[in-house]
KEKOL-418336 format. One record per residue (C-alpha): x, y, z; chain. Coordinates in Angstrom, 2 decimals. Each point is the difference from the previous one (the first is absolute). Layout:
<sites>
site east X, north Y, up Z, chain A
...
</sites>
This chain:
<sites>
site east -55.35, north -43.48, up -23.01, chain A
site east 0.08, north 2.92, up 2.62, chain A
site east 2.83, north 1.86, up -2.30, chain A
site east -2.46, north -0.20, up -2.68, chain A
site east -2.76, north 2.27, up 2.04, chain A
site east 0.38, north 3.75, up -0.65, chain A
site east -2.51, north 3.03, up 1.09, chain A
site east 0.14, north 3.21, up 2.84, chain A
site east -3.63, north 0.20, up 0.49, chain A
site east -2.83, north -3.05, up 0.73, chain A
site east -1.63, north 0.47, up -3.26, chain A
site east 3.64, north -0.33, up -1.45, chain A
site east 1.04, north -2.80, up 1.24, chain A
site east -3.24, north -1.56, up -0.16, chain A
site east -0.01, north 0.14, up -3.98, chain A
site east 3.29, north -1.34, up 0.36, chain A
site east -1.03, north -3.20, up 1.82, chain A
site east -3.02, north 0.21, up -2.61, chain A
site east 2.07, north -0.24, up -3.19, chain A
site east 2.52, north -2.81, up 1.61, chain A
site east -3.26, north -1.93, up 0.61, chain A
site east -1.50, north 0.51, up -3.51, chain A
site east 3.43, north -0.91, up -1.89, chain A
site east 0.18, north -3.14, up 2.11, chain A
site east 3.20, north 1.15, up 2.00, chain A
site east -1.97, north -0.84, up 3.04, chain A
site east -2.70, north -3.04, up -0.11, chain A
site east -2.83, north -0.93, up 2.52, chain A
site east 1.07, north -1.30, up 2.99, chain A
site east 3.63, north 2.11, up -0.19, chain A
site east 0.78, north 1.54, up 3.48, chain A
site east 0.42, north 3.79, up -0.40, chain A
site east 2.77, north 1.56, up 2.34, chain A
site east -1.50, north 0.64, up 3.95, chain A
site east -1.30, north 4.02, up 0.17, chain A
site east 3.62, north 0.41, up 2.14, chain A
site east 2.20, north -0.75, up -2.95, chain A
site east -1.88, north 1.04, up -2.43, chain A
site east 0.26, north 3.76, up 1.20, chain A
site east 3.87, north -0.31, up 0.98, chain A
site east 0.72, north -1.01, up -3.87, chain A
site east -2.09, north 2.75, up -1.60, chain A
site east 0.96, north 2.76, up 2.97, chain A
site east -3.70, north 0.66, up 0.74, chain A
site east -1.43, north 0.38, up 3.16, chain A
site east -2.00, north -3.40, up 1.32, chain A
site east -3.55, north 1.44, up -0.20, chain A
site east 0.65, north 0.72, up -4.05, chain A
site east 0.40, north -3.55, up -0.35, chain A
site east -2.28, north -1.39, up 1.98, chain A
site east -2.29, north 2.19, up -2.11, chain A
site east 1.31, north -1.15, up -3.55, chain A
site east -0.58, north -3.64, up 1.55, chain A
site east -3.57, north 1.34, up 1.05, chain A
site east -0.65, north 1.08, up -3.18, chain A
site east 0.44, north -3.55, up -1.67, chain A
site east -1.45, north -1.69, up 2.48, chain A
site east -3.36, north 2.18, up -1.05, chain A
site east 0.30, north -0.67, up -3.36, chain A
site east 0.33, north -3.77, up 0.38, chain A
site east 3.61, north -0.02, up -1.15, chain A
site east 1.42, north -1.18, up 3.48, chain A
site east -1.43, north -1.81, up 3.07, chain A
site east 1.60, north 0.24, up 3.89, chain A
site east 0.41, north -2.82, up 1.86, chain A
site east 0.96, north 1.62, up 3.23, chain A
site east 3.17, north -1.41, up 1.06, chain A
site east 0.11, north -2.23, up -3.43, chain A
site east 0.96, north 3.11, up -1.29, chain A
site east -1.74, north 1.85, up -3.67, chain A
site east -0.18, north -2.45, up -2.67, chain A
site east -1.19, north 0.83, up -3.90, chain A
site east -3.29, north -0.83, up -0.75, chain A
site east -1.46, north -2.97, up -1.59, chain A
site east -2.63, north -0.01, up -2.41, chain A
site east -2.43, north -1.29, up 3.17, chain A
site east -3.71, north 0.07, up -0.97, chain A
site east -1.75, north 2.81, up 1.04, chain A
site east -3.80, north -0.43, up 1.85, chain A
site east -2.87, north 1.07, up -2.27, chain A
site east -3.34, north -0.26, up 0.67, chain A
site east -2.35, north -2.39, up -1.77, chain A
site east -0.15, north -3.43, up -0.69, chain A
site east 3.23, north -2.43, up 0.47, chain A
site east 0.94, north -1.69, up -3.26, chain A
site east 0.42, north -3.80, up -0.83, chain A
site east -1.58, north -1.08, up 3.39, chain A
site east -2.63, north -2.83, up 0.77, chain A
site east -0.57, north 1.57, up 3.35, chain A
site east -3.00, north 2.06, up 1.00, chain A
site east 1.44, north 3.23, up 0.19, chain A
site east -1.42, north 2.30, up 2.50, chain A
site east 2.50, north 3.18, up 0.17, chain A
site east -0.87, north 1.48, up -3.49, chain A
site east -1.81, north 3.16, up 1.31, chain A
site east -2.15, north 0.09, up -2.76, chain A
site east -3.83, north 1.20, up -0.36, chain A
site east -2.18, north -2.73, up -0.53, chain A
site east -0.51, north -0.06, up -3.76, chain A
site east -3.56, north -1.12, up -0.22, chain A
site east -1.01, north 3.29, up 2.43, chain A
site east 1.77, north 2.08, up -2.73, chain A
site east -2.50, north 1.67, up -2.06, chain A
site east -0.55, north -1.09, up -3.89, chain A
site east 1.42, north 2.81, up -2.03, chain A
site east -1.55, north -1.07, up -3.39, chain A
site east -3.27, north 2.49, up -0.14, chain A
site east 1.59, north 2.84, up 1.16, chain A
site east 2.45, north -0.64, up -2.75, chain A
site east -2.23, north 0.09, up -2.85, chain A
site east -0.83, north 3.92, up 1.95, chain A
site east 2.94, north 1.30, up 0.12, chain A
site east 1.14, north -0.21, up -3.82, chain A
site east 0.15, north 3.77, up -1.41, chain A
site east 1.83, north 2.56, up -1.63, chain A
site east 4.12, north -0.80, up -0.60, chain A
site east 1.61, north 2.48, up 2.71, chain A
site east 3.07, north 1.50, up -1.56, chain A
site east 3.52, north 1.82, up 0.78, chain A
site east -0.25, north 3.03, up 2.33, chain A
site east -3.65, north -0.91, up 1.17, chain A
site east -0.58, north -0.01, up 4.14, chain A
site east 1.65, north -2.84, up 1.41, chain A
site east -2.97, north -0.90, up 2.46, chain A
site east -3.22, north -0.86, up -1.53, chain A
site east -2.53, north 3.02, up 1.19, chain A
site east -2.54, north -2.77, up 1.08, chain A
site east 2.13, north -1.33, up 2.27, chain A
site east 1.86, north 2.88, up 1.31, chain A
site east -3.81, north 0.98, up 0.91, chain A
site east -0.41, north -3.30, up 2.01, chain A
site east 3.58, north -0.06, up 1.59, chain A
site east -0.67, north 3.20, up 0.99, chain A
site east -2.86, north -1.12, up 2.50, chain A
site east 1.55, north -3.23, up 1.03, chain A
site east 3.60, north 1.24, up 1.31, chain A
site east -1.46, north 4.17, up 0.78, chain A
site east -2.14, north -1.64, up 2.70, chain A
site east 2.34, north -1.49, up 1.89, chain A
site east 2.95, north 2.71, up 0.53, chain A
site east -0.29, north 2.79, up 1.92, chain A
site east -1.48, north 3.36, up -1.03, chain A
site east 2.60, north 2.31, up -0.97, chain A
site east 2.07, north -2.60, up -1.70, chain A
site east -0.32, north 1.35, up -3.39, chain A
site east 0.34, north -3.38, up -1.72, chain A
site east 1.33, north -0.58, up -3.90, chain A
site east -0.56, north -3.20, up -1.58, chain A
site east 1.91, north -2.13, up -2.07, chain A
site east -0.73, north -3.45, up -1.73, chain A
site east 3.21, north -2.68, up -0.04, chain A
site east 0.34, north -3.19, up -1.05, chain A
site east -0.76, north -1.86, up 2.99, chain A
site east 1.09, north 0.77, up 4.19, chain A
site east 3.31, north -1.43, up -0.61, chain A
site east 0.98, north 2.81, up -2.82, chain A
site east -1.80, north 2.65, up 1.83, chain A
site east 2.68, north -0.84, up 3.11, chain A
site east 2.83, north -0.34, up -2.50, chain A
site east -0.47, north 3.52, up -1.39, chain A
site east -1.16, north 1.52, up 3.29, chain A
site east 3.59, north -0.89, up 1.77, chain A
site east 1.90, north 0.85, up -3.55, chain A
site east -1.57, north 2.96, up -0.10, chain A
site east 1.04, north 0.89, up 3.41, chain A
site east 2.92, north -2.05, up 1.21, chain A
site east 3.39, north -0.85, up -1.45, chain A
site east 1.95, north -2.86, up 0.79, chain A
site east 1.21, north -1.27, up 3.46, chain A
site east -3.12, north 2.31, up 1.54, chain A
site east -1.77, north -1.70, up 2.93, chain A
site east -3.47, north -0.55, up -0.35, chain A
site east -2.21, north -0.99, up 2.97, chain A
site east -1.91, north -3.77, up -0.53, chain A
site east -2.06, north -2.17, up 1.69, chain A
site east 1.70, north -2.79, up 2.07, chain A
site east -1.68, north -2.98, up -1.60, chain A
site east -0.05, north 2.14, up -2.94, chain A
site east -1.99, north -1.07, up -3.44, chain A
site east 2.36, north -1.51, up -2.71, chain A
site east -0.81, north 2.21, up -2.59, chain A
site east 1.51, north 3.16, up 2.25, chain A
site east 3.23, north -1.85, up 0.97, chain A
site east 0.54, north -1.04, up -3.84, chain A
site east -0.41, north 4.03, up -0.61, chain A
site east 1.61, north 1.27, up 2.68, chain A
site east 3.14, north -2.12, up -0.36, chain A
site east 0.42, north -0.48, up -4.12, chain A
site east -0.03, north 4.22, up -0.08, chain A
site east 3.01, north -0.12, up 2.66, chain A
site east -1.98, north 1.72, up 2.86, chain A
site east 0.84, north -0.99, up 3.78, chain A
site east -3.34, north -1.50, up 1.37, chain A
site east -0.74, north 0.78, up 3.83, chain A
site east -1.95, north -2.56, up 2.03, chain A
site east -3.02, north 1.30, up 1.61, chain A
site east -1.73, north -2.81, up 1.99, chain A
site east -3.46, north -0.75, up -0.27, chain A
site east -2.75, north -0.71, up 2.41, chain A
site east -3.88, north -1.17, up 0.42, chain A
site east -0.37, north 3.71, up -0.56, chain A
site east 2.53, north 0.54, up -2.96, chain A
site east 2.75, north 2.01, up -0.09, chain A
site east 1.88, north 0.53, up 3.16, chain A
site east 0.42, north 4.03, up 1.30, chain A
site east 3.63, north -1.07, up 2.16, chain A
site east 0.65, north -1.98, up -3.43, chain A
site east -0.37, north 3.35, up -2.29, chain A
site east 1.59, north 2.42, up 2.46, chain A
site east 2.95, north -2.46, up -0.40, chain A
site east -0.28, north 0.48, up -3.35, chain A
site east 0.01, north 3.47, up -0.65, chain A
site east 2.83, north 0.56, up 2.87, chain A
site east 1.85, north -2.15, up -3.05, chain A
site east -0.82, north 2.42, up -2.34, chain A
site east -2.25, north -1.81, up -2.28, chain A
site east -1.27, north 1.89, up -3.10, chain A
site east -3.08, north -1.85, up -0.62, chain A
site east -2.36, north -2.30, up 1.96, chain A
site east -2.55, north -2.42, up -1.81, chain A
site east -2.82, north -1.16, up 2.33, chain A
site east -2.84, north -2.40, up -0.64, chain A
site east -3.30, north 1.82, up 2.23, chain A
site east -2.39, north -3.30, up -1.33, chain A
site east 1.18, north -3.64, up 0.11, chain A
site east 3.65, north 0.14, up 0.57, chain A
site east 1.97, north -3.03, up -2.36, chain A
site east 0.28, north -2.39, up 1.79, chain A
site east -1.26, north 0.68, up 3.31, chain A
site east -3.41, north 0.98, up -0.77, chain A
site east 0.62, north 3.15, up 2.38, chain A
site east -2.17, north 3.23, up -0.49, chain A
site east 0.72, north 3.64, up 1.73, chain A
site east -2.54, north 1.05, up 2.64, chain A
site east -1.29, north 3.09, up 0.53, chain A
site east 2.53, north 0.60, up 3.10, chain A
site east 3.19, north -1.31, up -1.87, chain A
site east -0.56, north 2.10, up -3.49, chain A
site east -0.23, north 3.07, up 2.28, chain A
site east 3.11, north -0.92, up 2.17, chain A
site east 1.82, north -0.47, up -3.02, chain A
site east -1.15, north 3.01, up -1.60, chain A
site east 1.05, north 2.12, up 3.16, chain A
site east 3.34, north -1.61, up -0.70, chain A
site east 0.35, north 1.05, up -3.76, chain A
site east -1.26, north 3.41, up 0.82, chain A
site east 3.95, north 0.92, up 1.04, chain A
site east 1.09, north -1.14, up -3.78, chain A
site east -2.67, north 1.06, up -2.54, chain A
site east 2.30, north -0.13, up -2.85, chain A
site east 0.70, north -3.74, up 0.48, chain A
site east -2.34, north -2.03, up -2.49, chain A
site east -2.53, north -1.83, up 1.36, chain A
site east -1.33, north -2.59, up -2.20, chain A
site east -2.87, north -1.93, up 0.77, chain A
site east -0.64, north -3.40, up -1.73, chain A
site east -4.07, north -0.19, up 0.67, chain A
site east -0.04, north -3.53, up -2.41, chain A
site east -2.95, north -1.91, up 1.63, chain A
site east -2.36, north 3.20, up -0.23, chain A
site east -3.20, north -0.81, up -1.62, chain A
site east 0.35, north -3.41, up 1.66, chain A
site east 0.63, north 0.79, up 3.54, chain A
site east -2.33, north 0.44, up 2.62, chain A
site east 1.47, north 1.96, up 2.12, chain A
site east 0.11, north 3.62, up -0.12, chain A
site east 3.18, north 2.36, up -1.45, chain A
site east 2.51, north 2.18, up 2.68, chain A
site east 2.49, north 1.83, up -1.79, chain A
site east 3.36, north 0.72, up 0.97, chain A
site east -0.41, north 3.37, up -2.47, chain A
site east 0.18, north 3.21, up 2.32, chain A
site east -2.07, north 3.20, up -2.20, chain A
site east 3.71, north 1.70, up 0.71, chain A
site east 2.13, north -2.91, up -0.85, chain A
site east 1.95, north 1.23, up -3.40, chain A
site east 0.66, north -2.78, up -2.00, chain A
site east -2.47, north -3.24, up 0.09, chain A
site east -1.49, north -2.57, up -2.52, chain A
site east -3.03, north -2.10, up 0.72, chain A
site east 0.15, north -3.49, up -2.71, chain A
site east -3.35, north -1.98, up -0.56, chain A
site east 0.51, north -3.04, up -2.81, chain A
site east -2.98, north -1.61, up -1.19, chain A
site east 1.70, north -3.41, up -0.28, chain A
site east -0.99, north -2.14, up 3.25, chain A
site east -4.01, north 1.42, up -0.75, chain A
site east 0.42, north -0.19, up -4.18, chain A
site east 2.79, north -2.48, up -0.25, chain A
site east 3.54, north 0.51, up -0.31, chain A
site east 0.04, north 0.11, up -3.53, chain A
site east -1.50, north 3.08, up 0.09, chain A
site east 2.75, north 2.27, up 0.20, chain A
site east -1.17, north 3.05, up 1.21, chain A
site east 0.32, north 2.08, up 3.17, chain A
site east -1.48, north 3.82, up 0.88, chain A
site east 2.92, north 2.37, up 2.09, chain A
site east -1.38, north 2.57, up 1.79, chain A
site east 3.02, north 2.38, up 1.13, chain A
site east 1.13, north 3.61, up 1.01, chain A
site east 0.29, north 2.05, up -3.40, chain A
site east 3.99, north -0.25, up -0.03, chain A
site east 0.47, north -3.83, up 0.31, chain A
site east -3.27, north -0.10, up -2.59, chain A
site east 1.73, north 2.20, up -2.59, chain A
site east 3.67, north -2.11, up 0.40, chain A
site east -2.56, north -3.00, up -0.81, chain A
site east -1.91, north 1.43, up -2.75, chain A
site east 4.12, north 1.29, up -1.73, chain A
site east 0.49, north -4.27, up -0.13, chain A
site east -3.45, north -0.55, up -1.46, chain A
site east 0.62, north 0.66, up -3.54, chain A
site east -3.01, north 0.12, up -2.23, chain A
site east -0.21, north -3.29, up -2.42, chain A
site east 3.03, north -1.67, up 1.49, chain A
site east 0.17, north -0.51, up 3.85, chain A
site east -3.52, north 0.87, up 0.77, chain A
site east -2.69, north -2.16, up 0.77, chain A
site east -2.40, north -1.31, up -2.72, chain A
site east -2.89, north 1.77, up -0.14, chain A
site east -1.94, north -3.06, up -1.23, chain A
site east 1.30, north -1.14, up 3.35, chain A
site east -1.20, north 3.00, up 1.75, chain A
site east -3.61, north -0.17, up -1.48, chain A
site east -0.65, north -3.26, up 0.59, chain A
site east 0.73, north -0.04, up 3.82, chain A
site east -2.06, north 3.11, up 0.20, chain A
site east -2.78, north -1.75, up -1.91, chain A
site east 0.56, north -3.20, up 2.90, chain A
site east 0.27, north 2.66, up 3.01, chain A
site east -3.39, north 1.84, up -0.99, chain A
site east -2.08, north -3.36, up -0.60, chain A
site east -1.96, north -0.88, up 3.20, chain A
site east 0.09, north -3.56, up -0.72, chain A
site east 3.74, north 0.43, up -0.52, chain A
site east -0.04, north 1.91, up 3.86, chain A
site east -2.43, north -2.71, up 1.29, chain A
site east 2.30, north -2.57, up -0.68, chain A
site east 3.11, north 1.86, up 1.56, chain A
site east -1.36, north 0.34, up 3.15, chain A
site east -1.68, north -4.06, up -0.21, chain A
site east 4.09, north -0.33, up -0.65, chain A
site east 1.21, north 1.64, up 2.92, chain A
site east -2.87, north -1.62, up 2.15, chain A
site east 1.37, north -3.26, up -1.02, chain A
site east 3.63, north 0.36, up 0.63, chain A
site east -0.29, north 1.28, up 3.63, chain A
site east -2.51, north -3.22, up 0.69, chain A
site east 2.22, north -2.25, up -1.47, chain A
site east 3.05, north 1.23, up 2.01, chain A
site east -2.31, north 0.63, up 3.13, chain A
site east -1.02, north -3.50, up -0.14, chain A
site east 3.32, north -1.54, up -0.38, chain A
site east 1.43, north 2.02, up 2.69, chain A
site east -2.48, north -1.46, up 2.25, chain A
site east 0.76, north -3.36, up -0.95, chain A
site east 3.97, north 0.89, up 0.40, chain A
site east -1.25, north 1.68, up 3.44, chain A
site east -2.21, north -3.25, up 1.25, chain A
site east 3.16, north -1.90, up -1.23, chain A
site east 2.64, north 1.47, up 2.86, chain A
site east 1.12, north 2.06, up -2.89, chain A
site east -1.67, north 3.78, up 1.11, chain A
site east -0.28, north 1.89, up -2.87, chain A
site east -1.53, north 3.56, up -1.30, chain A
site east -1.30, north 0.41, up -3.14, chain A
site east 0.81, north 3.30, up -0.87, chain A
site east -0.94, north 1.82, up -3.38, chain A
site east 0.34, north -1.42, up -3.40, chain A
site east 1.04, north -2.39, up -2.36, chain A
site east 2.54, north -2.17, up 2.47, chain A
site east -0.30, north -1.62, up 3.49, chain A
site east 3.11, north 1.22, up 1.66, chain A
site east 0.77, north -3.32, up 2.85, chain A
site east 2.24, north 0.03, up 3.01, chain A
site east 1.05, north -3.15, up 0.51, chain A
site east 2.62, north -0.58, up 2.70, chain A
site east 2.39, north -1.74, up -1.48, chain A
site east 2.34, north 1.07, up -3.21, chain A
site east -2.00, north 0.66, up -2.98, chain A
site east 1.99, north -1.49, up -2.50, chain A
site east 0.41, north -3.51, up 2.04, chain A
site east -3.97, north -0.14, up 0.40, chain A
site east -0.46, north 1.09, up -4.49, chain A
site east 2.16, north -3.32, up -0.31, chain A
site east -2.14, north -1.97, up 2.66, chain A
site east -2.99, north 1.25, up -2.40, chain A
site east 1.88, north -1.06, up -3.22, chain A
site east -0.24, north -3.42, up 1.53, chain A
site east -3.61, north 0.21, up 0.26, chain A
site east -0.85, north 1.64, up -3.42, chain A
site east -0.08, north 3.57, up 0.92, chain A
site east 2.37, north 2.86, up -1.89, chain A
site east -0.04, north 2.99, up 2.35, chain A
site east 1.96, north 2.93, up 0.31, chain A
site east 2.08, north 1.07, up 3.18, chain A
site east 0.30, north 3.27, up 1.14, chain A
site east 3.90, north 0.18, up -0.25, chain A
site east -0.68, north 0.92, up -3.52, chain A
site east -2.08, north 3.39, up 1.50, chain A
site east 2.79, north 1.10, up 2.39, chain A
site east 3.14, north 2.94, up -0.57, chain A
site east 3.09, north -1.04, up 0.95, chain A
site east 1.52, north -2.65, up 2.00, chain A
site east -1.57, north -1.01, up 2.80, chain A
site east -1.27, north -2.60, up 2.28, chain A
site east -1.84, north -3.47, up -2.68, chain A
site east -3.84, north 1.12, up -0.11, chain A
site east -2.38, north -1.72, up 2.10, chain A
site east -3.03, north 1.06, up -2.62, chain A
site east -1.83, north -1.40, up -3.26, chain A
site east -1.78, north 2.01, up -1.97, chain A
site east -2.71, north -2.12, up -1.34, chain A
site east -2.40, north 0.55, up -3.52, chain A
site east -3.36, north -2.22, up 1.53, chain A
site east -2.57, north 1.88, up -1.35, chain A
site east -0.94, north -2.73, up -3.17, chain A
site east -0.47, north -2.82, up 2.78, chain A
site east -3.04, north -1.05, up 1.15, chain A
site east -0.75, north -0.91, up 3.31, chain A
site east 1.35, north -4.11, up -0.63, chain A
site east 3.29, north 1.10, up -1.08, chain A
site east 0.37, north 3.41, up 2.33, chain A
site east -0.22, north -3.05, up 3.31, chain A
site east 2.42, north -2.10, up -1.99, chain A
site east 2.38, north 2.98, up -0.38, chain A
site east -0.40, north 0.99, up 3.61, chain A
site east 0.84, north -3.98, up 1.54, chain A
site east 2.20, north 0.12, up -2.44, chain A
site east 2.01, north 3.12, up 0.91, chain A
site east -0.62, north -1.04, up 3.84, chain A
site east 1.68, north -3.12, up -0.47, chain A
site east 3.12, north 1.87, up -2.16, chain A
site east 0.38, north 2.43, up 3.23, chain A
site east -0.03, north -2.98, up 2.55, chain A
site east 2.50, north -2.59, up -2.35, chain A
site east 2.39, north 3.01, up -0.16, chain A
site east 0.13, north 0.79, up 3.84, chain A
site east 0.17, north -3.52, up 0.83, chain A
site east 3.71, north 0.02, up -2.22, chain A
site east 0.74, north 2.86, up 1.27, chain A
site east -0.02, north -1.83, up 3.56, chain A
site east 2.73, north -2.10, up -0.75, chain A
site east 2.30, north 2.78, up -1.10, chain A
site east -0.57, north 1.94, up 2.90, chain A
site east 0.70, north -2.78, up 2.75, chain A
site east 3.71, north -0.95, up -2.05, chain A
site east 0.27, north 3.96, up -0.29, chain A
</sites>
């Protein structure tokens, strides 16, 4: 199979690999030749094929094993968020907005019908350029000169931010647990994600440092309810970090604020008024509902106008029916009055089963947003089946983290539709998964 490998360069022999993959030369499972003897057959030097090998491990066409070698890819199922299908369990790791605190759409519908908006018209509805305007403006720094744009949700607003700034096998700084949406991104476009660990008060400064001294091109950063840990940027840390990025200001920053209007805690940017080349992304989907596919950019004029040349007028911009009626929704007091009754009830819900988890022997911080992010003390994936036992579907956090590393020892946890009855059932419940899987793990240890 090795004689049937040709390239000079990474990229080269990367398509190679590719094509023997798609014809079905090479099937999942099939060993590919060790980094050593890979370069000796092609005559390339060993860091241009540990790169190729890099570069299909990033696109999901290999996996490493370590010393089991680099093995083609199986058509594994990939984590989503949402709710699991075809189970009887209660699931608890959806991450999904309660849909009962989701505001009706149905009169501001009947508001928002008007005139057909044709070919060549603006692609962002005036009325809500006017609105977007005051919620992102406030909360950058003066001097940023921001430019908005309107996308079809955070996730494409990240897609064409890196496209329009990266090609492939770029490194781009994430955080370490990282939400699933930006490693799906971040590894389907090819691009080499960097860990940057998080903490109680977000994103690490050693972590970024790191990062850049790696050369990254782009960093994405949560400032508001980090997925999954619940983790928001202080004061302190946003201006650490910002010290940091002041040495490259033409590395984009992009800044994933998704919790906004719900959060109660206030927003620290990472955005420097020098720093070149930034984007700031606010969806309206955990506040509106995630069918509501909308999400306001605020960025530097360049990376606004590379945007706006992808945004072509009656094909791949956003509906403005779409755009009107979350402008008629984000302008409606009652509408606002029941955001912020919304956000109010997610942090009590989590607040009060983080006590419970904490009164349990299980010490736990709530954090900020939608999920419960729970150290447990004992392998995350052993306790989820301990749960599965007792009716429970949750989600470990070996599904958050880059790379290979150490099995998690965290659940991130959707509890905010249980009432008090079934929040105590969930915490015994989860305190007696932890304890049954340290007391097999005693066994192992003593024959170890």
């Amino acid at each position: 199979m090795i004689t049937d490998i040709e390239g000079r360069s990474a990229a080269e022999i990367a398509d190679s690999l590719r094509t023997l993959i798609e014809r079905g030369a090479l099937r999942p499972g099939d060993a590919l030749p060790s980094v050593r003897a890979l370069a000796e057959h092609l005559g390339v030097n060993r860091n241009t094929a540990v790169s190729a090998y890099r570069q299909l491990t990033n696109a999901g066409a290999v996996v490493t094993r370590g010393r089991g070698g680099t093995l083609v890819a199986g058509a594994a199922a990939v984590a989503q968020e949402g709710f699991a299908a075809g189970t009887a369990l209660r699931d608890i790791g959806t991450g999904n907005p309660d849909p009962s605190r989701i505001p009706d759409p149905s009169n501001a519908l009947a508001r928002v019908a008007g005139r057909p908006v044709l070919y060549g018209e603006p692609v962002i509805d005036p009325d809500l350029a006017a609105w977007a305007e005051a919620w992102m403006g406030g909360d950058l720094p003066a001097g940023c000169d921001p430019r908005l744009t309107v996308t079809s949700g955070a996730a494409d607003a990240m897609e064409r931010l890196l496209a329009q700034a990266l090609t492939r096998d770029d490194a781009v700084a994430l955080e370490d647990p990282c939400f699933l949406t930006s490693i799906h991104t971040v590894r389907i476009a090819g691009y080499r994600p960097v860990p940057v660990p998080v903490d109680e008060e977000g994103m690490t400064v050693a972590g970024l440092r790191a990062a850049l001294e790696q050369g990254v091109r782009a960093v994405i950063c949560t400032p508001r309810a980090q997925n999954p840990t619940g983790a928001s940027l202080t004061a302190r840390r946003a201006a650490d970090l910002r010290a940091v990025l002041r040495e490259h200001p033409y590395v984009l920053v992009i800044e994933d604020d998704h919790y906004s209007l719900l959060s109660r805690l206030p927003y620290h940017s990472l955005i420097d008024p020098d720093h070149r080349r930034w984007a700031l992304v606010r969806s309206v989907s955990k506040f509106l509902g995630p069918d509501m596919c909308l999400a306001v950019t605020a960025s530097d004029p360049e990376t606004a106008h590379r945007l706006a040349m992808r945004l072509t007028p009656g094909t791949t911009w956003v509906s403005h029916l779409l755009q009107r009626l979350v402008h008629a929704l984000a302008t409606d007091p009652d509408v606002s009055a029941r955001i912020r009754a919304a956000g109010e009830h997610y942090a009590a819900r989590n607040e009060r089963f983080a006590g419970m988890l904490t009164a349990g022997g299980i010490p736990t911080r709530p954090g900020d947003g939608l999920n419960v992010w729970v150290p447990l003390g004992a392998p995350a994936r052993a306790v989820s089946e301990q749960l599965m036992r007792r009716g429970w579907l949750a989600r470990p956090g070996d599904e958050f983290a880059l790379g290979e590393r150490a099995p998690s020892e965290r659940l991130r946890l959707t509890v905010h539709e249980l009432d008090d009855a079934d929040l105590q059932k969930l915490s015994d419940d989860l305190v007696a998964s932890v304890s049954a899987v340290r007391a097999n793990a005693e066994p192992a240890r003593a024959a170890g």
